[in-house]
Each structure stands twice: as C-alpha cells, then as structure tokens.
C-alpha positions in Angstrom: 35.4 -68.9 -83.3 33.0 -67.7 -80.6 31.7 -65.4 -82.8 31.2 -67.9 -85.3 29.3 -69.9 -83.1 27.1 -66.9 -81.3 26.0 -66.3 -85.4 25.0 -69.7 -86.3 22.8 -69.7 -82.8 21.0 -66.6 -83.4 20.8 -68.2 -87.2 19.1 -70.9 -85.8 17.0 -68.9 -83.3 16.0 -66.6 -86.3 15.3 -69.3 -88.9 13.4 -72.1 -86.9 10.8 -70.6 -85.5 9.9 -68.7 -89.0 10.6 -72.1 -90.9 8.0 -74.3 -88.0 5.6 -71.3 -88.8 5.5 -71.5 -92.6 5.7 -75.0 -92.2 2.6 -75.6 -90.3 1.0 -72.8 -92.2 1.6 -74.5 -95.8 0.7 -77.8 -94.3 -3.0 -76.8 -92.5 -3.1 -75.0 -96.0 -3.2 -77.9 -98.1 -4.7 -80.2 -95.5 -7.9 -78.1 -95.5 -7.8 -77.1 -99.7 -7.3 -81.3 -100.0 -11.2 -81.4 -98.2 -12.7 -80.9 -101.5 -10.0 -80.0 -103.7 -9.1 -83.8 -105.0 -13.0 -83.4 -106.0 -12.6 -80.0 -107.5 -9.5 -81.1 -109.4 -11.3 -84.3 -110.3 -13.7 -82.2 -112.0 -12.1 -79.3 -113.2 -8.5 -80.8 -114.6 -5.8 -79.7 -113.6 -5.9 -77.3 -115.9 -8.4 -75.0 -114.6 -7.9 -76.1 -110.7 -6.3 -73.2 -108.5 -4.6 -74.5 -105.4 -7.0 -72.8 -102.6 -10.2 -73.2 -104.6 -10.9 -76.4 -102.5 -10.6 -74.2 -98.8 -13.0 -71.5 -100.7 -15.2 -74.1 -101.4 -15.2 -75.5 -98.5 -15.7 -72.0 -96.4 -18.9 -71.1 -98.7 -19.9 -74.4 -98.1 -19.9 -74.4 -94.3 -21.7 -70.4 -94.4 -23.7 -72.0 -96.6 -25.1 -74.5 -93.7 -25.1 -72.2 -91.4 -27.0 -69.7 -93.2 -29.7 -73.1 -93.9 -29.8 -74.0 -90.3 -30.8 -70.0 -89.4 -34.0 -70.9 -91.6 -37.4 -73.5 -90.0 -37.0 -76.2 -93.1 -33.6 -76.3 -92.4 -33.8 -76.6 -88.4 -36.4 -79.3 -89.5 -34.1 -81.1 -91.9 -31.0 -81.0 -89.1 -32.9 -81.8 -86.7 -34.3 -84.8 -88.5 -30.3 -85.6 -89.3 -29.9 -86.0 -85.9 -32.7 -88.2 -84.8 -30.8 -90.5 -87.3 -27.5 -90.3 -86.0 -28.9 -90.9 -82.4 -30.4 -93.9 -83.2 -26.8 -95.4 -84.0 -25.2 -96.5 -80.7 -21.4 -95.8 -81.6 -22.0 -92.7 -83.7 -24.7 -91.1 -81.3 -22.0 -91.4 -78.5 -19.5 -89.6 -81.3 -22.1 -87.5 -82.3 -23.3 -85.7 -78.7 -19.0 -85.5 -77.5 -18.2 -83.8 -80.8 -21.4 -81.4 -80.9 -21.0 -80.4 -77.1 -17.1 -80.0 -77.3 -17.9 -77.8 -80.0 -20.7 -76.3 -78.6 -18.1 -75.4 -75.4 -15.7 -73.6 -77.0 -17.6 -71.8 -79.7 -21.0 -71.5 -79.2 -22.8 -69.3 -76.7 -21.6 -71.3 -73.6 -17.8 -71.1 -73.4 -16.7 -73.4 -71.0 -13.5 -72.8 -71.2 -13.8 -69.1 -69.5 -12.7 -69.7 -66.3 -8.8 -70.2 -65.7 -8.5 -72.7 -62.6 -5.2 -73.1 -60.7 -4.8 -76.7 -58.8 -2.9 -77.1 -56.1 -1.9 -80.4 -55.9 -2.3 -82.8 -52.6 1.1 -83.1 -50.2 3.0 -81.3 -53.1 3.9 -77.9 -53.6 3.7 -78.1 -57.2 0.6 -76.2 -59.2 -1.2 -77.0 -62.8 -2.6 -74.5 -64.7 -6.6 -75.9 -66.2 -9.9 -74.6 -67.1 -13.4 -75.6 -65.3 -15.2 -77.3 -67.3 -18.2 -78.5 -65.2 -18.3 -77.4 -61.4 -21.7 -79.2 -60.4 -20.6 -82.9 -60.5 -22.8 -84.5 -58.3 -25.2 -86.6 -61.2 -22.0 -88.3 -61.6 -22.3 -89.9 -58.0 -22.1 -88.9 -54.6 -18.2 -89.0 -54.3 -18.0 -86.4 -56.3 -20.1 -83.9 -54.3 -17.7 -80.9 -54.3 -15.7 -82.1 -56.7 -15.2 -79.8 -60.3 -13.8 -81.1 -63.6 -11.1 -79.3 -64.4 -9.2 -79.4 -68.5 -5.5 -79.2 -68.2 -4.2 -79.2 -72.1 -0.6 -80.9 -72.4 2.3 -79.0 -73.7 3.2 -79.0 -77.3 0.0 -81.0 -78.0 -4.2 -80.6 -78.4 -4.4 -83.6 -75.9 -4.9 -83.2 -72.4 -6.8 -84.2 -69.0 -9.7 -84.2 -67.2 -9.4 -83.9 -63.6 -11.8 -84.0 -61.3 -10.5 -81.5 -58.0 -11.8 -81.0 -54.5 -13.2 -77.0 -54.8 -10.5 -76.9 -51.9 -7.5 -77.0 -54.1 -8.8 -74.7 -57.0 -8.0 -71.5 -57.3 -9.5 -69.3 -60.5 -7.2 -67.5 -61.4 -7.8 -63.4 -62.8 -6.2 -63.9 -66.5 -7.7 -64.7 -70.3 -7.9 -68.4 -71.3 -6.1 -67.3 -74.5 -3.2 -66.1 -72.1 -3.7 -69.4 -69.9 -3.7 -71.7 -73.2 -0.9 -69.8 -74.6 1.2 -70.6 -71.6 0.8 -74.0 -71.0 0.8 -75.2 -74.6 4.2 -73.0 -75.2 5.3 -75.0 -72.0 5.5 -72.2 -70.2 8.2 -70.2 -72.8 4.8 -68.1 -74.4 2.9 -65.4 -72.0 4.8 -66.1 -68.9 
C-alpha cells in the first residue's frame, strides 16, 4: 500500500507541474491570439481563420510601430499622440505610470538591476527587493536617505514599494532573474 501511495505522489509531482505549465501556456496563447483574432475571424470566417493568426498579427503589428517610431514623421506623429493624452487628467496619470514602468524594465534604464536585501527593524527577519529609486529627497525631507525598494509577492505580479533607511539595505551580488525567480517561486525556485 505504501508503494501505492509513494506512485500516486510522484504521479502527482510528475503531472502537475507539466499540466500548470501547458495550462498557463494554452491560456496566455489564446488570450494574446483573442487581441485581434475575434477581428480576424470576424473578417475572415471561420473558414479561413487559423488559431494563432491573431498573435502574428498582433507581433507584426507592434514591429511595425516600432519600426514607425525609429523614423522623424513618426516620432512627430507619437509625440503629438502624447501631447493628447497628457492633456486628459486620469489617462495622463495612466499614461506617464504605464510608459515609465515600461520604460524600467525594458528600455535602456533597467531599474530593476540592483538586487537589495532589507533587514528589517527589531526583527531578524530579511526581504528580498530591487532599488528602484535611491535619491528620494524631491519627495520631502523625511525621506533624505531613504531608497525605494520593489519587493514582488509570491505566486503573484503584485508587490510593494518600500521606502528603507540606506542603513538596512544590503545589495546583494546575484541576477534579478535569479532574485525574481526566488521570491515569486516562494523561495522553492533558485534557492
């Protein structure tokens, strides 16, 4: 019966992980061909549609911009775009946290490249976050010595922005792809 048992475990430990994969794989999959693939297959029929045609689409699409905005008209044109959308007080608050965020992780200023270790007040307990700002003294006076540090929760995108006393940070000598990969894994991945 042990044995039984030991089996159906190492069934489970076999299967799930393989069946979240290909779960969340098939689901990102049709999330992202559903962008403009209701259109496509709108126009198309179903006929003609091929699930997947609505992510190629999508991917030319997106090269496609980017290859615009690499040209003056098109700076012009984006630029123009977004004098609109920072005249509209909700969406130019979006706009700018989207378009930095972005900015932050992909563009030529990483932000997340620093791997910060917090040491937590009275506590012997440590988090795991990345700098994302360490000059936070436009943000008042208090925070003179103060850096804003991104810890991501486990299991989730989400996370918190602290902002630390340089005192109890410690950057760490490891990749943020290592760091992110152990604190979203809850510490099971990279440890």
């Amino acid at each position: 019966m042990k044995s039984l048992v030991k089996f159906f475990v190492n069934g489970i430990l076999t299967i799930v992980p393989i069946g979240l994969v290909i779960y969340v794989v098939v689901q990102v999959f049709e999330f992202l061909d559903s962008l403009l693939g209701k259109t496509l297959r709108k126009e198309l029929g179903d006929g003609l549609y091929v699930p997947g045609l609505g992510i190629l689409v999508t991917i030319v699409l997106i090269t496609l911009v980017g290859w615009l905005t690499t040209y003056w008209f098109s700076v012009r044109l984006i630029e123009w775009m977004e004098r609109m959308l920072q005249k509209i007080p909700f969406v130019k608050s979006l706009y700018s946290i989207i378009k930095e965020t972005i900015g932050s992780i992909f563009g030529e200023r990483k932000s997340f490249s620093q791997v910060a270790l917090i040491t937590l007040p009275n506590n012997p307990m440590k988090m795991l976050g990345f700098v994302t700002t360490e000059n936070l003294e436009a943000l008042g006076d208090p925070l003179r010595g103060h850096i804003a540090v991104y810890v991501p929760q486990t299991f989730q995108v989400a996370g918190v922005t602290f902002l630390v006393p340089k005192e109890h940070i410690e950057i760490v000598d490891i990749t943020p792809e290592e760091a992110m990969r152990f604190i979203l894994s809850g510490g099971v991945s990279g440890a």
